[in-house]
Structure formats: C-alpha cells, structure tokens
C-alpha positions in Angstrom: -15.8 19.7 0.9 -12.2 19.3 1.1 -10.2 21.6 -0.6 -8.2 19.5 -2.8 -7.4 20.5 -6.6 -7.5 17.6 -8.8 -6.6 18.8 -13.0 -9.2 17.4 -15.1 -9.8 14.8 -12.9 -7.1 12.2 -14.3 -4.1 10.7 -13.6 -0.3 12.6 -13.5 2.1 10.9 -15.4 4.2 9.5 -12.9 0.6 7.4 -11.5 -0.7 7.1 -15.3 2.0 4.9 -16.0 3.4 3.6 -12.2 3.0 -0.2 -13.5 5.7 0.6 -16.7 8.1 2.6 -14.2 7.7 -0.4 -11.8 8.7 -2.8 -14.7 11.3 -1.1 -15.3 12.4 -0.8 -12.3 11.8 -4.2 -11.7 14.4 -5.1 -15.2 16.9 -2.6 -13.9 17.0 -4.0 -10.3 17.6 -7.2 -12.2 20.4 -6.1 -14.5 21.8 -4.0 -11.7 22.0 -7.8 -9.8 23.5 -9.2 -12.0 26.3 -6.4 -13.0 27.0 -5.3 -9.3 26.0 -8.2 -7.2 27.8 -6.4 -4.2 26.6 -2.9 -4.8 22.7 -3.6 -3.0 24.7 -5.3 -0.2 27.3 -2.6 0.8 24.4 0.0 0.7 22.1 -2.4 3.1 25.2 -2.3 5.6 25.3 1.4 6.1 22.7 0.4 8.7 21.8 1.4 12.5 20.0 -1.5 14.4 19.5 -3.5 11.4 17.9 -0.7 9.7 19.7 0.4 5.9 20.1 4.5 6.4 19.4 5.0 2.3 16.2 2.6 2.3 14.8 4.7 5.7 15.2 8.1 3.7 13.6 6.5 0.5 10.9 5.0 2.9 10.6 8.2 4.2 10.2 10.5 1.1 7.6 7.6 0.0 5.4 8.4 2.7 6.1 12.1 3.6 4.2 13.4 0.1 0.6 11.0 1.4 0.8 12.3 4.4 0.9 16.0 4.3 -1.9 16.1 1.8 -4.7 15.0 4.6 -6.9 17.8 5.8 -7.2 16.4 9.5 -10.3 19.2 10.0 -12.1 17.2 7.4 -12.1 14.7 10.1 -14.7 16.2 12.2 -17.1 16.1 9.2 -17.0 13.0 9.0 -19.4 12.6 12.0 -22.2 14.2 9.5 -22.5 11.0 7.4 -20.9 8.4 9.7 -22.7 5.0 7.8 -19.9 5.1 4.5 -17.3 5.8 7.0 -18.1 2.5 9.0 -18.8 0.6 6.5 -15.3 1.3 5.4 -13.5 0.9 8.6 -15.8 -2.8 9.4 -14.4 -3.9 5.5 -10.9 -2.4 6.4 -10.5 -3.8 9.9 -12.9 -6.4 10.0 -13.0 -8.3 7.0 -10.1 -7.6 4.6 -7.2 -9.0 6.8 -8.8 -12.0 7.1 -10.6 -12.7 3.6 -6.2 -11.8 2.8 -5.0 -14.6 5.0 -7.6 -17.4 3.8 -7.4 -16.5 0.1 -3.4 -16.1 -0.2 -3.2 -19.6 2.0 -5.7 -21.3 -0.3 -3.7 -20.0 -3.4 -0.3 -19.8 -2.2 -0.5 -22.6 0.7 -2.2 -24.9 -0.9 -3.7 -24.7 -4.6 0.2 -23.3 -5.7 2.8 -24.8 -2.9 4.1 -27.7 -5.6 5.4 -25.0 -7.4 7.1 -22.4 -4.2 9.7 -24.4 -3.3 12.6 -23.2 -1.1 13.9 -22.6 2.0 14.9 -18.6 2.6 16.8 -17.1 5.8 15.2 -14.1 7.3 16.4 -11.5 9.6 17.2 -13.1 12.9 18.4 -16.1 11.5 15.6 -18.3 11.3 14.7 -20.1 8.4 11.4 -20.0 6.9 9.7 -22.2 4.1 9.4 -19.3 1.0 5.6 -20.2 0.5 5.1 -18.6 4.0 7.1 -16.0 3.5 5.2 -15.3 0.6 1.5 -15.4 2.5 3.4 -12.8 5.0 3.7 -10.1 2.5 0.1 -10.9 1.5 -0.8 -10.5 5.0 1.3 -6.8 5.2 -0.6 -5.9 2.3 -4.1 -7.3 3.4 -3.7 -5.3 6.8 -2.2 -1.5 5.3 -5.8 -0.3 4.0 -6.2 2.6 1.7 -3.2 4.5 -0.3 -3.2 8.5 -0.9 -3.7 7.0 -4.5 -7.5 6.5 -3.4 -7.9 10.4 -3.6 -7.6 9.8 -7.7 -9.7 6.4 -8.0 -12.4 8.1 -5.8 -12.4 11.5 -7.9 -12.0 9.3 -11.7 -15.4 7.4 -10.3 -17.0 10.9 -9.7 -17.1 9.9 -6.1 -17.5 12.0 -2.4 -13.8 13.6 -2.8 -14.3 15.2 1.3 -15.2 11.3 2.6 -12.6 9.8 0.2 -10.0 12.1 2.1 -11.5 11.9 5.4 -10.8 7.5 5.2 -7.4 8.3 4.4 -6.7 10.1 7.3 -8.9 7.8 9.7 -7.3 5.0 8.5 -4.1 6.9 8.4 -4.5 7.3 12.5 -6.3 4.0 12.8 -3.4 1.9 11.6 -1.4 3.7 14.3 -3.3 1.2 16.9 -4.2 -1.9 14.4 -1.5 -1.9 12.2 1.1 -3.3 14.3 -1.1 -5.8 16.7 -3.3 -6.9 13.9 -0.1 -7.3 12.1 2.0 -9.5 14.2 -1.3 -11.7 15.0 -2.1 -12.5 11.8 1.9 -13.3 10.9 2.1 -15.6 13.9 -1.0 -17.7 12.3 1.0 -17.8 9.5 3.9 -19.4 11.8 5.9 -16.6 10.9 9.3 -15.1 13.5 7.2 -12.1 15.3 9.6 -9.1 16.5 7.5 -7.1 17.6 9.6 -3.9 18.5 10.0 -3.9 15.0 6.8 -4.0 13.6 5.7 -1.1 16.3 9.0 0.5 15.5 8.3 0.3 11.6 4.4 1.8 12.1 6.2 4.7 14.1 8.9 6.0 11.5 7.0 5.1 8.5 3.5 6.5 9.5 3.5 8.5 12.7 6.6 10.2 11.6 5.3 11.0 8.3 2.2 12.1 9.7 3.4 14.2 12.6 5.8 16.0 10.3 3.0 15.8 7.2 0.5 17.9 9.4 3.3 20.8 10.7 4.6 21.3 7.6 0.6 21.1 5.9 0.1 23.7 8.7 3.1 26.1 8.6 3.4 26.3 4.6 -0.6 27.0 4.2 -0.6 30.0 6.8 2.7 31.1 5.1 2.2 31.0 1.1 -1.8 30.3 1.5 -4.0 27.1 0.5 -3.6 27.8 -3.3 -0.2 27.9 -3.5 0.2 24.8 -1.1 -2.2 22.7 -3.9 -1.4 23.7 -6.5 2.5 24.0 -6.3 3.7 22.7 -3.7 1.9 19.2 -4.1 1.8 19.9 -7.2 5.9 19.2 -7.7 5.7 16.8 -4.5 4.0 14.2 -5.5 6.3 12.8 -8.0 9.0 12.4 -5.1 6.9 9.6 -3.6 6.6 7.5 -7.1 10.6 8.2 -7.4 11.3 7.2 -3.9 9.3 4.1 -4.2 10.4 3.0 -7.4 14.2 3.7 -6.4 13.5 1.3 -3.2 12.3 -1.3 -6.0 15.3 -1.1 -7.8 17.3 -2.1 -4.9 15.1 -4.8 -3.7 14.7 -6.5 -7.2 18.8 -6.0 -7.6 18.9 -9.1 -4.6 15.3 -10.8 -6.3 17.1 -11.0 -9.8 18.1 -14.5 -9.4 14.9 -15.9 -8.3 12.8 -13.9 -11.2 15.1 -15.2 -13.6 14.9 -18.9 -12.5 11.3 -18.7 -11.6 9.5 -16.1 -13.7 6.4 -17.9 -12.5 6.4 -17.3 -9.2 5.6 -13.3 -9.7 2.3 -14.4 -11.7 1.2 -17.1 -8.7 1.5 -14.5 -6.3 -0.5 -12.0 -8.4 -3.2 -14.2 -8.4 -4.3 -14.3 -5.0 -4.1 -10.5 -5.0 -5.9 -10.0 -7.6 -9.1 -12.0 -6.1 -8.9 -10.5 -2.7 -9.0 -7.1 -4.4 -11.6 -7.9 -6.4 -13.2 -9.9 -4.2 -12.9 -7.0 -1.4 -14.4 -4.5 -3.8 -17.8 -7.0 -4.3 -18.0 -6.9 -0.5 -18.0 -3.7 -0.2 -20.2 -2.6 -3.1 -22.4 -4.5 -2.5 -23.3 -3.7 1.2 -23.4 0.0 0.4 -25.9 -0.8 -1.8 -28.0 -2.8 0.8 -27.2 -0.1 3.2 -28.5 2.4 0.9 -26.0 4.8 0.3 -25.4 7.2 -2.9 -23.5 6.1 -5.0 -20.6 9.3 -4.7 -20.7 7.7 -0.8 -20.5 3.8 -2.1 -18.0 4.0 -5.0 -15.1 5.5 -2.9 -15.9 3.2 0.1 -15.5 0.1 -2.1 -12.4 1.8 -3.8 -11.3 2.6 -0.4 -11.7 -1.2 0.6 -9.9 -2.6 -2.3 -7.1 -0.4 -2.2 -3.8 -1.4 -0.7 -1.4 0.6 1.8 1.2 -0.6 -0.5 4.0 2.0 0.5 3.4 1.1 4.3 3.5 -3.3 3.6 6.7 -2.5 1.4 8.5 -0.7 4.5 7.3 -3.3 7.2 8.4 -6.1 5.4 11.6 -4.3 4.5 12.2 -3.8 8.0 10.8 -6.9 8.9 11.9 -10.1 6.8 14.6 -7.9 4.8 15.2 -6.7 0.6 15.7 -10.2 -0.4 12.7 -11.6 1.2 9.9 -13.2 -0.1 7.6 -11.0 1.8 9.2 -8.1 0.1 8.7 -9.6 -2.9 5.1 -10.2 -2.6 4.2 -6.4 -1.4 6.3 -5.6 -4.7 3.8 -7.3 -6.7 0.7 -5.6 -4.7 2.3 -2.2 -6.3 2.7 -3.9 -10.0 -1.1 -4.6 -10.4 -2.1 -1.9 -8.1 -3.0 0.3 -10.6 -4.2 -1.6 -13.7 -6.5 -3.5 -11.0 -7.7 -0.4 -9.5 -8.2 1.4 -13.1 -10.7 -1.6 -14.1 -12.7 -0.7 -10.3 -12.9 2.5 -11.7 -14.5 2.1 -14.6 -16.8 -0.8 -13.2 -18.8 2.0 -10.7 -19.0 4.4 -13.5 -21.1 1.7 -15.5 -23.2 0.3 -12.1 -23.7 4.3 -11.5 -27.5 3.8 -12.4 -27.6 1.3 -9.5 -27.7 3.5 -6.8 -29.8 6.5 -5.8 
C-alpha cells in the first residue's frame, strides 16, 4: 500500500474551496483588465520563443508539487491486479478523447454555435472561428487524464489509495507518448493550426520536467529527512504552492478574458455544459464496466474517478503555449478547473451510496 498520509481523509483548504479561489481569481483577472489593460501584456513579452518566462515558472510550480508525490515503486504492483488498471487506461486512452470531441462538437459546434460568435487570432497568425477554438480546449482537457487531485476523490470514496496512485503515475508516463500525438490529431479534426514542436515541447517542460525533477528530489529528500518527514511536512506545506500557482496563472489569463466575460457572461455557462456531461458521462462508463467486470468496489470507485477526472493543470499549459492567454482554448480549460471540484465532489458521494453494489 502506498505510503501516503491523508488527515482525516478530507479536503485541505486551499482544494476545499479551489472553485471560490478560482472565482475570485477569475473577478480579479477581470478588474485587473480593466484597470491595467497593459500590465498582462508587458509580462507576456518577457518571453523566449514565444514562451512568457513568469507563466513557465507558474506552470512549473503547478506541476512540480503532482509530480514529486508519485511513488514510481508502487508501479510494479500494479502488475498484481492489472484488470482496474486497464480498464482505466482503455477509458483514458480509448474512449474519453473521443466521447470529448463528439460531445463538445454536438454542444459547442452545433446545439450552441448561434450563440459563439467571433472570429479570434491565435498564435501564428491564423485566424480561427472562436467556436473551434473553444472545442480545442475541450479536446486538451478530454486528452490530460487523471489530476494528483484524484489521490483525495479516491481516498473520500474509501477507495484502493495504492492503485489510485499507481494511475497517476501510469498515466503520468503514459501521456509522455499519447499526450502530444493524440493531441495534435484530435486538434487537426477539429481544423485547428497544429505546431507540433510545441505541443511535444509543452508535454516535455510541463510533465517530463516536472517528473524528472519530482522523482530526484522525492528520492534525495526521503533518504535525507526520511518518509515521515517528506509526508507529512514537506508535502504537507507544498501543496498549497500548486493551488497558488494555478490560480495566479488564472488571474493573468482572465485579466486578457475580461472583455469577453463581461460582454458574454453566457458563453462560460455553454461551455460548462459539455464538460459537465462528458464527466459525468465518462464516470457512467466507467462504473459501470467495473461492475460487469467484477471488480471491488475500493478497485471500481477510483477507476471511474480516475476516468472522469481532468489533467486540468497539464490542458491549461498546452493551450497556453499553444493558442495563447487570450484564447478561447484557454478559456475553456479555465472552466474544466471551475467545476472540477464541485463535479467531482458529487462523484464522490454518488459511489459511497452505490457502495452496496459491488462485492
């Protein structure tokens, strides 16, 4: 079982209350657009190959806290019980993307188009219809399975904490090889301008980089202070850096959305609405083949938590890189984080009820 320390088995207060810091955040960003129109725009140009220096070093600090918390020994034990830990990767890999792509096109393409009108300019120049650009943040978000979050919605669900943690470092690695081709296939269905050094370059610093660094450090500070200082101190003070980083990257990126929220106030509800169905709609899936498959039930509620969960931090830096702050991609991953944890709260308490379903 992995050594991971979890206090009382509920949420810290930065993740309690993540979707009132990221409306916040959100109204500040807005304010601070309004007040300082140039101030988001002179940071974005302290920048190396189209890359903004402070949003790589927020991006960074995001990811950084995820990734050193994986136990990568925990991976081996996997093999033991390898049907939850294929059914997650088929739902991750094999399904989700695409259920992503059909239901934001349906909602966003179709059912909702009269009312996403616009024309925006992405990086490289080429102009884009904002209806697609909103379907490609869906997409980023579709194809970034499973946040370090999914530690806390698998233990509240009195779930398999070791094959909750083992998913996050499989996919972790996994999206090493998928993320990027998966990705940029997906986009270019969507008609959407492909670079893909980019994307690859964009996987690299904001995962393998992460990662690389996440396991040295794991290693060096656990044979130095010992595995109980390391969880319950050092992670213990970490993890609020990634919530700060994050929600200081939303800030900047709703400071150059202001204008748009304020005209169109509706267009953050329509694109919450696809989301929320594909998460939900994910989660069903899943759930309901692990118990076809017969599986536990501490096996099938983190699988289908696992499944519904969004990479959120890893779509929010792709598309950042990507399509830009002001984009309507970036936009779109914003709003996977805003109903993020409400969504995946209700999840929660849904296996906890089904509980008696399962053996």
């Amino acid at each position: 079982m992995a050594h991971i320390i979890y206090e009382e088995r509920r949420l810290g207060f930065f993740e309690k209350y993540l979707t009132v810091w990221v409306l916040l955040c959100i109204m500040l960003g807005i304010a601070l657009g309004k007040l300082f129109p140039d101030a988001a725009v002179a940071l974005d140009r302290i920048s190396i190959y189209q890359v903004s220096i402070p949003i790589a070093i927020c991006l960074f600090f995001m990811m950084y806290p995820i990734m050193v918390k994986i136990d990568f020994a925990e991976v081996i034990k996997a093999g033991r019980t390898p049907r939850p830990v294929v059914l997650t990767l088929v739902v991750n890999w094999c399904i989700k993307p695409f259920t992503m792509l059909a239901i934001s096109w349906l909602f966003l393409g179709l059912l909702f188009k009269g009312w996403l009108p616009g024309i925006e300019i992405v990086k490289g120049g080429a102009q884009v219809e904002l209806f697609r650009s909103y379907i490609a943040g869906c997409i980023l978000l579709g194809v970034a399975p499973c946040t370090a979050m999914v530690l806390i919605w698998g233990h509240l669900s009195k779930g398999n904490d070791g094959h909750t943690l083992v998913m996050v470092a499989i996919n972790s690695l996994t999206m090493l090889f998928l993320y990027a081709p998966l990705g940029g296939w997906l986009l270019g269905v969507n008609k959407m301008p492909i670079p893909w050094q980019t994307i690859v370059l964009s996987v690299v610093v904001y995962v393998g980089l992460p990662l690389l660094l996440g396991y040295y450090s794991r290693k060096l500070l656990i044979a130095k202070k010992g595995l109980q200082w390391f969880e319950e101190r050092f992670l213990h003070y970490l993890t609020p850096v990634s919530i700060c980083a994050l929600l200081l990257t939303l800030v900047l990126l709703f400071s150059f959305k202001g204008e748009l929220i304020i005209r169109q106030p509706q267009v953050i509800f329509l694109i919450a609405v696809p989301l929320f169905i594909q998460t939900c709609f994910i989660f069903a899936i899943t759930y309901g083949l692990a118990k076809w498959l017969k599986l536990s039930y501490r096996d099938a509620a983190p699988s289908a938590l696992i499944g519904a969960s969004n990479h959120f931090e890893v779509a929010i830096a792709t598309s950042t890189v990507l399509f830009g702050l002001s984009s309507g991609a970036s936009l779109a991953t914003v709003v996977g984080v805003l109903i993020e944890v409400p969504v995946m709260l209700m999840l929660v308490k849904i296996c906890l009820r089904t509980k008696s379903w399962f053996k």
